[in-house]
C-alpha positions as a printed NumPy array, in Angstrom:
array([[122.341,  71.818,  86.563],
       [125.632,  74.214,  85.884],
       [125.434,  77.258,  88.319],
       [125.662,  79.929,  85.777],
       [124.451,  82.33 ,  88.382],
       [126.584,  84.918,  89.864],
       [124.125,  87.623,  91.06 ],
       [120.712,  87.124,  93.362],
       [118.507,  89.797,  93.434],
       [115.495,  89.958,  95.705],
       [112.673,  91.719,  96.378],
       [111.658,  93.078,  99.526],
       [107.798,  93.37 ,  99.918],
       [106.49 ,  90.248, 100.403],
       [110.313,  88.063,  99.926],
       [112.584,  90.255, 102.777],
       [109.309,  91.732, 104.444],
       [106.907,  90.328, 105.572],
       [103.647,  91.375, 103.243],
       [100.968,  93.785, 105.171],
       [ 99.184,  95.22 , 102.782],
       [ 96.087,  93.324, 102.781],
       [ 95.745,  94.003, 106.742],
       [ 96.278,  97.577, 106.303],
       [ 93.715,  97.735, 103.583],
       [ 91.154,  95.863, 105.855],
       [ 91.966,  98.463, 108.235],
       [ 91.757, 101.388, 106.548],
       [ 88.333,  99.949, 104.383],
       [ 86.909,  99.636, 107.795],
       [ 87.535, 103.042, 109.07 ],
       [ 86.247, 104.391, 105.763],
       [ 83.051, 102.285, 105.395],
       [ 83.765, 100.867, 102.02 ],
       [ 84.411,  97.152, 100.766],
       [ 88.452,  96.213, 101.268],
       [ 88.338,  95.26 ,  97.198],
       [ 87.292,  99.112,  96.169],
       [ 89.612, 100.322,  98.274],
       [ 92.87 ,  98.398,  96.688],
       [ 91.126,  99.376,  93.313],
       [ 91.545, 102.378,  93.635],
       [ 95.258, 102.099,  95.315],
       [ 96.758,  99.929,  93.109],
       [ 95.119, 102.906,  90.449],
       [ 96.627, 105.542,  92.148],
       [100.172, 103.452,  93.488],
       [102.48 , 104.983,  90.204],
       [103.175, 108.297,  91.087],
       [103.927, 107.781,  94.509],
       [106.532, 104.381,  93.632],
       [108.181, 106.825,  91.339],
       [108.373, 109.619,  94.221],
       [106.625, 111.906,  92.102],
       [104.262, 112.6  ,  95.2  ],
       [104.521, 112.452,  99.01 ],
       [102.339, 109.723, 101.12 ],
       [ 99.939, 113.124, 102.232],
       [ 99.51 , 114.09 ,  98.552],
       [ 99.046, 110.107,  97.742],
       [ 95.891, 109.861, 100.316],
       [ 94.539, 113.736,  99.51 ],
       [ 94.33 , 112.107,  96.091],
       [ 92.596, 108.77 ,  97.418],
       [ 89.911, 111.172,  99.586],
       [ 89.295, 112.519,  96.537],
       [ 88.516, 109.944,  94.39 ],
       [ 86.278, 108.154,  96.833],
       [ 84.741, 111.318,  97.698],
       [ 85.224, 111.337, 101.655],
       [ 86.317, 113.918, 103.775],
       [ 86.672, 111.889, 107.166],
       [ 89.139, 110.458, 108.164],
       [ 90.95 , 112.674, 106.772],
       [ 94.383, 112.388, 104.641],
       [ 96.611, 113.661, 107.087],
       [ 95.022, 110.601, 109.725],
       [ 95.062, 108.029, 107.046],
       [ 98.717, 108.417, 105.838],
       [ 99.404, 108.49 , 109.918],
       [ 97.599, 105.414, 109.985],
       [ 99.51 , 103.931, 107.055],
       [102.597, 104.457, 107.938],
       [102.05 , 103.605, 111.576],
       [101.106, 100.105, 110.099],
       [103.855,  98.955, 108.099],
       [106.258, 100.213, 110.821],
       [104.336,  97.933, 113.054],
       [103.789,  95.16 , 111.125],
       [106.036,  94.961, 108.142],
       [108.436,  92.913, 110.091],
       [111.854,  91.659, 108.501],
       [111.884,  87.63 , 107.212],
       [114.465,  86.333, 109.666],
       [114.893,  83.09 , 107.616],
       [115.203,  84.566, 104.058],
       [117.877,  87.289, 106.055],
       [119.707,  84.647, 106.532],
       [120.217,  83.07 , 103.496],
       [120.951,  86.303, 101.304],
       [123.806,  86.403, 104.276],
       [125.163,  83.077, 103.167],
       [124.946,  83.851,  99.82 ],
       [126.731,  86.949, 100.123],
       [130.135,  85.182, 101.006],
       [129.656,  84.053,  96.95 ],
       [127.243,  86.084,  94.652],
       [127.018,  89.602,  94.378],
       [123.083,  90.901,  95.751],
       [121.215,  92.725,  95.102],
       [117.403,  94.628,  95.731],
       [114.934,  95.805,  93.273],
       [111.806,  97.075,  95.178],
       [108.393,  98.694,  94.42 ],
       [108.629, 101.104,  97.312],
       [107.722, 104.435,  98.612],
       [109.811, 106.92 , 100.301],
       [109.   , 106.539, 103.724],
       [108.87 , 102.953, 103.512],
       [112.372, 102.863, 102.078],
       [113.399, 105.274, 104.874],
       [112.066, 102.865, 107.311],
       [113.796, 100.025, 105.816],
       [117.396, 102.35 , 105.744],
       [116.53 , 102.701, 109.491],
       [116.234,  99.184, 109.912],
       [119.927,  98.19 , 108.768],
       [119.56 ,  95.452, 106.192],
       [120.353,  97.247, 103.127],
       [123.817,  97.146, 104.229],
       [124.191,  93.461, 103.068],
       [123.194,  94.246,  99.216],
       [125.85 ,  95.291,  96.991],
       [123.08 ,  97.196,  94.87 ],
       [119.473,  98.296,  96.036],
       [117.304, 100.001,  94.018],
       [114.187, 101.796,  95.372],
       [111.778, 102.733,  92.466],
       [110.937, 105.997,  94.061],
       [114.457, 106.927,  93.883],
       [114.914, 105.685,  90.547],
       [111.497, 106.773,  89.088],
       [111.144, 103.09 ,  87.304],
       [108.902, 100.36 ,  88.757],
       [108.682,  96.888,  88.029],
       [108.207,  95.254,  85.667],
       [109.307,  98.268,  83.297],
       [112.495,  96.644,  81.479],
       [114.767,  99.471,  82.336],
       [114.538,  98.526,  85.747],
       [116.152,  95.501,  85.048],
       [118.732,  96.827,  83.222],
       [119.422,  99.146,  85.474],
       [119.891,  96.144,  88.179],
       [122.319,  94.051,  85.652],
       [124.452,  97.417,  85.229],
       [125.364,  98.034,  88.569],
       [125.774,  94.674,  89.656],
       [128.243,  94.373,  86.195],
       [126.71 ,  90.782,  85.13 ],
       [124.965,  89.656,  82.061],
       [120.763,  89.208,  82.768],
       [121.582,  85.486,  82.324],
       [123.546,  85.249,  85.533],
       [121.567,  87.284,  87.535],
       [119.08 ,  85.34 ,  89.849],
       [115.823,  87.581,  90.469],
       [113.076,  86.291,  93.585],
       [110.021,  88.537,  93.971],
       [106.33 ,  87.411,  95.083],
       [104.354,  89.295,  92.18 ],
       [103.568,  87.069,  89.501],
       [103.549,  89.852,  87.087],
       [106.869,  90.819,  87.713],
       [108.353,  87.286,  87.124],
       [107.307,  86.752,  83.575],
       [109.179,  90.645,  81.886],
       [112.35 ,  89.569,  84.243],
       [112.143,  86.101,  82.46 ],
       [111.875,  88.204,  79.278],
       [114.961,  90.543,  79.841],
       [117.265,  87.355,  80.731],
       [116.848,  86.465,  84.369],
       [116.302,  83.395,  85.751],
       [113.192,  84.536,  87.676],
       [111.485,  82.651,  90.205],
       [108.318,  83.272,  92.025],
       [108.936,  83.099,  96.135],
       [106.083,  81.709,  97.656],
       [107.606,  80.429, 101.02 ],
       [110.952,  79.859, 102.257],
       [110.967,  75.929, 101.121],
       [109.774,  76.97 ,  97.649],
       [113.174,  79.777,  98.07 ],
       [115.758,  76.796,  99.241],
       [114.662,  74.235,  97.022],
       [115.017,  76.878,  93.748],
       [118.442,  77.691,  95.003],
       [119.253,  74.282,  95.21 ],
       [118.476,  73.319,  91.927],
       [120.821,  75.778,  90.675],
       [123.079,  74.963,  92.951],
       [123.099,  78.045,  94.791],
       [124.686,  77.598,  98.377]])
């Protein structure tokens, strides 16, 4: 296959970090009393406003007390709790690091990330956005995947057409709109499945 591809973008949630969510939900569902599945329900419900950074991580779990009617623990300890968590466990992907490192020497790369504000900040901390020519963090952006204009907001500032622009991410229902809008979108599902996509386009 011809390597039309001059642009990789990745996600970071689940592709450059390591994916906690479910343990942090088991967690938190324990402390709480309820089953882990009503307790994503009603995350993934509430998850817009704080990806967009319309809201802080407090207001985010005042809102979450409210809706499942508790009062202990309360929001204050369960956003501690939460961000405690990912800072503990949301470890960097040493392996998929290093190939976005080797890649750099010939593509231009790039981040698009459902994120949060103090997850991003951790992530700043951390030192790895440094490699990416462009990141964008939809709660600085106030656009979340897999809204279109995030995309074209990524093809923009990288300055390449959606057709050479490479996009990874974990989320099923992410890959099928970037597929749409022109990228050649692939599903990571481990670091083989990563490689052996690259080297089909001949991506090295």
């Amino acid at each position: 296959m011809k390597n039309t591809i001059k642009g990789v973008v990745f996600d970071v949630g689940g592709v450059l970090i390591k994916e906690t969510d479910k343990q942090i939900y088991s967690k938190i569902s324990r402390e709480i009393n309820i089953s882990h599945n009503k307790l994503e329900e009603i995350i993934e419900k509430n998850l817009s406003p704080i990806e967009r950074g319309y809201c802080s991580i407090l207001d985010f779990w005042k809102k979450i007390c409210r809706d499942l009617r508790i009062k202990k623990p309360s929001p204050q300890k369960l956003a501690k709790v939460f961000l405690s968590h990912y800072q503990r466990s949301a470890k960097i992907q040493k392996q998929v690091l290093a190939i976005t490192l080797k890649l750099k020497r010939n593509y231009k790369l790039g981040i698009i990330s459902n994120t949060i504000n103090e997850h991003a900040a951790i992530n700043k901390k951390r030192g790895f956005f440094k490699y990416f020519h462009v990141v964008i963090l939809s709660s600085k952006v106030g656009l979340i995947k897999p809204e279109r204009k995030i995309y074209q907001l990524a093809a923009k500032l990288l300055r390449l057409k959606p057709k050479n622009i490479m996009f990874i991410d974990d989320q099923s229902k992410n890959i099928g709109p970037a597929k749409k809008f022109g990228f050649d979108a692939v599903r990571f599902t481990s670091v083989k499945n990563l490689k052996a996509a690259l080297r089909k386009r001949g991506i090295s």
